[in-house]
N, C-alpha and C positions, 0 to 999 in steps of 0.2 A: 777835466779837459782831455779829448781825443789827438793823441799823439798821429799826425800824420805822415804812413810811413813811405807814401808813394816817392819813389825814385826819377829822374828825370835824364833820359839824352838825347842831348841838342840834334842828334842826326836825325831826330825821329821824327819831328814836324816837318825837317827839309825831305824826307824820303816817304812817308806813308802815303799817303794821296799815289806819287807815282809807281807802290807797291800795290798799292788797292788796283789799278787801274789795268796793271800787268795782271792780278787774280782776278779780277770779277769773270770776265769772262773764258779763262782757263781750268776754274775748279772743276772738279764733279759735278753734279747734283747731288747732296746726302751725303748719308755718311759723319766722319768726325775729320776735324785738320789738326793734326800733330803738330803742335810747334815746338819743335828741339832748340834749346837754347833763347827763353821768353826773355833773357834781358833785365829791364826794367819793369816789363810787364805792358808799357804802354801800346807795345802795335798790337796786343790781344784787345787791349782795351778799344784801340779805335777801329779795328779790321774788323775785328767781330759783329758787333753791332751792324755793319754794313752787308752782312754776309751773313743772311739770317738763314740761308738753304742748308748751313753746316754749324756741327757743333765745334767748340774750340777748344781741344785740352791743350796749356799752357805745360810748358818743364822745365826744368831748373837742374844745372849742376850748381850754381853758386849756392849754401844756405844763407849768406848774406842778402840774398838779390829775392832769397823767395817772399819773404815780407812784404816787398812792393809789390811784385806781380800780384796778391791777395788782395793788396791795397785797393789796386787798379781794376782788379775785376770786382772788387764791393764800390767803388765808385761809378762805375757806368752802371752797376746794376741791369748789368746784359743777360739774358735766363739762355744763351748757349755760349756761354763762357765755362767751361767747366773749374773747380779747384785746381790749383798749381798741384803736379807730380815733380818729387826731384829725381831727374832722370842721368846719369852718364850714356852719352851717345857711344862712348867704346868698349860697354859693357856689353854682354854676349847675352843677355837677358833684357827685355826694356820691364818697364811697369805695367806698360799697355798689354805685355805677353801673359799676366796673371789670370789665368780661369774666372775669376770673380771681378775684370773689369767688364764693365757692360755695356761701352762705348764704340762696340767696335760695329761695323767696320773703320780701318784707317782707309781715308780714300783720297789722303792728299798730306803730305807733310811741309813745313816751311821749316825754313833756317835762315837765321839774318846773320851776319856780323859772326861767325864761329872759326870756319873752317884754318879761314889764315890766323887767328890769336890761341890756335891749340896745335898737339904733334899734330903729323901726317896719322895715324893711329885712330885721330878724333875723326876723321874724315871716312877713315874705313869703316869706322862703326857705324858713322850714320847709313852709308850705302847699305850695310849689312843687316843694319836693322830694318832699314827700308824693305830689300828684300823679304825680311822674314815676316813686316806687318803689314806693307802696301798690300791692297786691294790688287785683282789685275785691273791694268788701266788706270791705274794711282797716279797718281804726279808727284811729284816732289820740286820745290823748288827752293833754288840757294842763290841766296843774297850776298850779295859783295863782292870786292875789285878781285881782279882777275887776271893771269898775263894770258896774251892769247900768242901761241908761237913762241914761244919762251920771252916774249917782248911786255915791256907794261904799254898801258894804255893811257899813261899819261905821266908827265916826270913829278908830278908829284906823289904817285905812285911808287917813283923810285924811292925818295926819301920816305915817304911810311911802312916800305918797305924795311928800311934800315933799322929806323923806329923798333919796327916789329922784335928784326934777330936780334936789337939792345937788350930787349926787355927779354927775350931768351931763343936760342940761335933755332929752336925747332918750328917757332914760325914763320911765317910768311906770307907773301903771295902765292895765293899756288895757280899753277898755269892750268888754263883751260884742259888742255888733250889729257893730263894725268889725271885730272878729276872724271872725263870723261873715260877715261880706261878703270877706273875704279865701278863708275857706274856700271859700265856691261859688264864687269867680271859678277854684278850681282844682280842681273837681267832687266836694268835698266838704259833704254835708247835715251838719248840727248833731243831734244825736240826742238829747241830754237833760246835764242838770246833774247833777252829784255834790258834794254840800255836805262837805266837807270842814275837820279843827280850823281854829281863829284865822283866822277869816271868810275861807278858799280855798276852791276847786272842783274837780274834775274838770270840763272841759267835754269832751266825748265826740262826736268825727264819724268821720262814716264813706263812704269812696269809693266812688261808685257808678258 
């Protein structure tokens, strides 16, 4: 009997559709889409398939989480879903940077759900890797609540806020402007918001 390892979160069916819908018409043409932090694996499994102009490498810090991501990409049996890479986003090296990967170019990264449950550190990394893999004219786009102004955008935003520094004080929400000062310090503009379910976002940049 086949142990099935795929993973499941509940946000994922309430947000993908309005994640697809923010990417269909923003990616590139070609190229590969980076996904830093795949999760459970599932929005590779459903975004991919809908997004057949691009390939999809999945990564993982968790090695708990990478089992299902695998799961999930041998269950759609999607042919540009690439194998899960375990990646740190605040490493100064990514896996995509290795001579012998053959996927490149990056011409577009996603991240869902990362930046407020890791340090401020995890957030540099990703910028920075950005820089050093995006394509010019790449996009990048990040997922999840946001203050804008040092304000949240909704009070239950304050409480998951709190949530967050319980489980340890270097998370949070992190405010719009500081993510965007991160991005230009590594030659990416802000291009616009995507209001997405249960007061998240798409923010959307792009390297110039």
């Amino acid at each position: 009997m086949t142990i099935d390892k795929r993973q499941y979160a509940s946000a994922t069916t309430r947000n993908r559709d309005a994640i697809y819908n923010c990417l269909k018409d923003r990616l590139p043409k070609g190229g590969t889409l980076l996904e830093v932090a795949s999760g459970t694996g599932e929005h590779a499994a459903y975004l991919a398939p809908l997004l057949q102009d691009i390939i999809w490498q999945p990564t993982i810090f968790d090695e708990n989480q990478l089992a299902s991501v695998e799961a999930w990409r041998a269950h759609v049996i999607a042919k540009n879903i690439l194998p899960p890479l375990r990646l740190d986003a605040a490493s100064l090296h990514w896996p995509i940077e290795e001579k012998n990967y053959i996927h490149s170019p990056i011409s577009a990264i996603f991240n869902a759900n990362m930046v407020h449950i890791s340090p401020w550190s995890v957030c540099e990394g990703l910028f920075a890797g950005a820089r050093r893999t995006l394509t010019t004219g790449g996009k990048i786009f990040l997922y999840g609540p946001f203050k804008i102004n040092g304000e949240q955008t909704a009070p239950s935003n304050v409480e998951f806020e709190q949530w967050l520094k319980n489980q340890n004080t270097a998370f949070g929400v992190r405010d719009l402007t500081d993510i965007i000062a991160e991005a230009e310090k590594n030659g990416l503009s802000h291009l616009e918001s995507c209001p997405m379910p249960a007061n998240n976002f798409i923010q959307v940049f792009v390297k110039s």
